[in-house]
C-alpha positions in Angstrom: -22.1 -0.3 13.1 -22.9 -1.8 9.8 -20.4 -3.6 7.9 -20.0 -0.2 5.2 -19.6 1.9 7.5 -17.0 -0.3 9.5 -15.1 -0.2 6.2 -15.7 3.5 5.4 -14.2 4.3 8.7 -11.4 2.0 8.4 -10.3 3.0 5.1 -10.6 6.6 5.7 -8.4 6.4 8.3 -6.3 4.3 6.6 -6.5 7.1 4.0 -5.0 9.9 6.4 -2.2 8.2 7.1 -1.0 6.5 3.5 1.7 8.8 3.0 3.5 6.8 0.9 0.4 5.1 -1.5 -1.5 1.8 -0.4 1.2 -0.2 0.4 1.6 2.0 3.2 -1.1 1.1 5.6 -1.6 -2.4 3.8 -1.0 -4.4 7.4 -3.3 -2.0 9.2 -6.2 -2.6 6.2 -5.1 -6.5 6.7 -5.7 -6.2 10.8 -9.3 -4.6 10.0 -10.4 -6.7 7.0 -8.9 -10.2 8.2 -8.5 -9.8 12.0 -11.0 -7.5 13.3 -14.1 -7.7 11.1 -12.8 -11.1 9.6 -14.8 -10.1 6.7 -12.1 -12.7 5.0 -9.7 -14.8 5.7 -5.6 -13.7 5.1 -5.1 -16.1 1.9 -8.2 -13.9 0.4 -6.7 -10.7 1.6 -3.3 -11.6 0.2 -4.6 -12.8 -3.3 -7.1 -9.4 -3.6 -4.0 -7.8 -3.0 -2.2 -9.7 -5.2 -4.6 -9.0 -8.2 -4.8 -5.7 -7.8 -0.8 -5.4 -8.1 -0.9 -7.1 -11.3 -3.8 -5.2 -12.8 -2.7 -2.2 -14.9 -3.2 1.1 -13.2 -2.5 2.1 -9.3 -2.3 -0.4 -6.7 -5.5 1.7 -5.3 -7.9 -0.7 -7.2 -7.4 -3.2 -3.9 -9.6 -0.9 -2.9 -12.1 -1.6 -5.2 -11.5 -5.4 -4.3 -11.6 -5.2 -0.8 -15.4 -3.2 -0.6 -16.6 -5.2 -3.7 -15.9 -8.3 -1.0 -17.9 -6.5 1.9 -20.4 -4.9 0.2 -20.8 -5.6 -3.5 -20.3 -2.2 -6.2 -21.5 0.1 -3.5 -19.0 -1.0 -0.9 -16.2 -0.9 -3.7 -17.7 2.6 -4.3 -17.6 3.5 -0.5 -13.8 2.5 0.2 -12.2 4.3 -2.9 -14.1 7.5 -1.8 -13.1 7.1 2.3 -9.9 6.0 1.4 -9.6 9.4 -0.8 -11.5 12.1 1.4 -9.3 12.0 4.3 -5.8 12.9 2.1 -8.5 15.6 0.3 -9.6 17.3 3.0 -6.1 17.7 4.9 -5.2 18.9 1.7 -8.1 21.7 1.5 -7.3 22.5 5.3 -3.4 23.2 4.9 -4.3 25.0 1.6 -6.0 27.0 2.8 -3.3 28.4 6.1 -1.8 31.4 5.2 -0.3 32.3 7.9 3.6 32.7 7.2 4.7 31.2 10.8 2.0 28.1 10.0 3.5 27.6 6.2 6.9 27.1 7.9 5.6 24.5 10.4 3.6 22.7 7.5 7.9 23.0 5.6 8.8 21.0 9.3 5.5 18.7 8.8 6.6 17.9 5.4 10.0 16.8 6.3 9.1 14.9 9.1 6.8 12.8 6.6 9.8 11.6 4.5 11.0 9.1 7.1 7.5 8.4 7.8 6.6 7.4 4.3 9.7 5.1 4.1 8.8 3.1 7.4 5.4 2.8 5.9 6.5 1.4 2.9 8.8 -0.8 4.6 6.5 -2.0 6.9 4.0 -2.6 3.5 6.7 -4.7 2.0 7.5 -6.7 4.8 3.9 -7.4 5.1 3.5 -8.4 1.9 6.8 -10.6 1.9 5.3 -12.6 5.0 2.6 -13.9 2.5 4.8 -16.5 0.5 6.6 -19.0 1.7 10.4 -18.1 -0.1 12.9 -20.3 0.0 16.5 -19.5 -0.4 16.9 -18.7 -3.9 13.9 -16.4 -4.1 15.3 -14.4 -1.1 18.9 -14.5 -2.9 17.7 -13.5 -6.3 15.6 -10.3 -4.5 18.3 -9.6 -2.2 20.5 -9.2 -5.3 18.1 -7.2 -7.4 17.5 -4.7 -4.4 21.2 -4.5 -4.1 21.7 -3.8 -7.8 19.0 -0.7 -7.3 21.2 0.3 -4.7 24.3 0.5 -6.2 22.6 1.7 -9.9 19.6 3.7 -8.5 19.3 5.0 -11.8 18.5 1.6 -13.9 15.1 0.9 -15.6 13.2 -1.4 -13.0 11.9 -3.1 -16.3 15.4 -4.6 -16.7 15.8 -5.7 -12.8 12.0 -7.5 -13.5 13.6 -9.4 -16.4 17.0 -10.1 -14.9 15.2 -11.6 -11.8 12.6 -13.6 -14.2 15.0 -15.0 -15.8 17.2 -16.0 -12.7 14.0 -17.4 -11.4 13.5 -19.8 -15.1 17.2 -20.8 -14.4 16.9 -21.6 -10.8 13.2 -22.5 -10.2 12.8 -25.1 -12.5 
């Protein structure tokens, strides 16, 4: 199999399963891009990934990065459309059930995703925290801001982003 259409299978089933967004199935995409096809090496995979986080717009553009990095503009092309026809066409298939017993299956479906999405995302995170090498302040100051969402779910994230800035000017100096 050629090296686009490695990646267009990869990230379309990658696609299917992203529940939750990108982050999602970022240690699977990692396994495929850095392990399997070792199309790069992790450092590369982490910094792509990296980028694309900081960039304005969804985190989706990895995408772009990741298949510009295999294939040029027409492998960046080719894993933004896999990675969306999979979630498309599940989309177009449960639409169009009918079926009253089906639609209250699809109600069962939908609630067993929940838990999925969140061990996704966990698993994403976890992933991505593996990447830098924290030491004990970093791991205080984002165990505190986590714990702050927790007990104030409703505060803007902006503020937690500029509370843990400024801890980290204080204490990383």
């Amino acid at each position: 199999m050629t090296p686009l259409a490695e990646l267009a299978k990869d990230t379309f089933l990658a696609g299917l399963v992203a529940v939750n967004g990108l982050s999602a199935v970022l240690p699977e995409l990692q396994r495929d891009a850095v392990h399997k096809h070792q199309w790069m090496d992790a450092d590369s995979f982490t910094q792509h990934y990296a980028i694309s986080t900081a960039a304005p717009g969804p985190n989706s553009i990895f995408l772009a990065f990741l298949g510009f990095h295999v294939g040029g503009v027409v492998g960046a092309l080719v894993s933004i459309l896999a990675f969306s026809m999979g979630p498309i066409l599940m989309l177009c298939l449960l639409g169009a059930i009918k079926h009253p017993k089906a639609v209250a299956h699809l109600r069962l479906i939908r609630k067993g995703l929940v838990p999925t999405a969140v061990g996704f995302t966990l698993a994403g995170g976890f992933f991505a925290s593996k990447a830098f090498q924290a030491i004990p302040i970093q791991v205080t100051i984002t165990a505190a801001a986590l714990g702050f969402l927790i007990w104030r779910p409703k505060t803007n994230p902006l503020f937690i982003v500029a509370a843990c800035a400024a801890a980290g000017l204080i204490f990383l100096r």
